[in-house]
Phi, psi and omega in degrees: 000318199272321182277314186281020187283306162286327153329302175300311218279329176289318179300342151293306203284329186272346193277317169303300204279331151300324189275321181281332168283341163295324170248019170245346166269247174014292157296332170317301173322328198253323199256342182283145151284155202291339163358311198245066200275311190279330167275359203284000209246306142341279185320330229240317171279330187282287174317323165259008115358299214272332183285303197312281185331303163332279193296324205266017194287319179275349131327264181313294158313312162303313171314268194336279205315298222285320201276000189281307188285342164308308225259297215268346207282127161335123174225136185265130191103023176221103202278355207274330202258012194274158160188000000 
């Protein structure tokens, strides 16, 4: 249960954070100005980094919290986890 728990949430984390990067280098390309012709590759890379990360952020953290506390919960027939 706890491994297809983590699948799912991982195959939503990575679909997230690929897809906001993609589409955040995408808008990036089109709205920075070419001023910043020699930085736009930097900008472009920071900014939809920080988008990706951020959103798909919102995913992960609550899995990761739910499968941490699911691994440590009183389980009976396990002396390691009894206490």
């Amino acid at each position: 249960m706890i491994i297809h728990f983590l699948f799912t949430f991982l195959i939503i984390f990575l679909a997230t954070l690929y897809l906001t990067l993609e589409y955040t280098q995408e808008l990036c390309k089109k709205y920075l100005p070419s001023s910043l012709a020699q930085e736009n590759a930097f900008w472009t890379g920071f900014l939809s980094g920080a988008a990706a990360e951020s959103t798909s952020a919102l995913f992960y953290v609550p899995s990761d919290l739910i499968a941490q506390r699911l691994q440590v919960q009183n389980t009976k027939g396990f002396a390691h986890n009894c206490r």
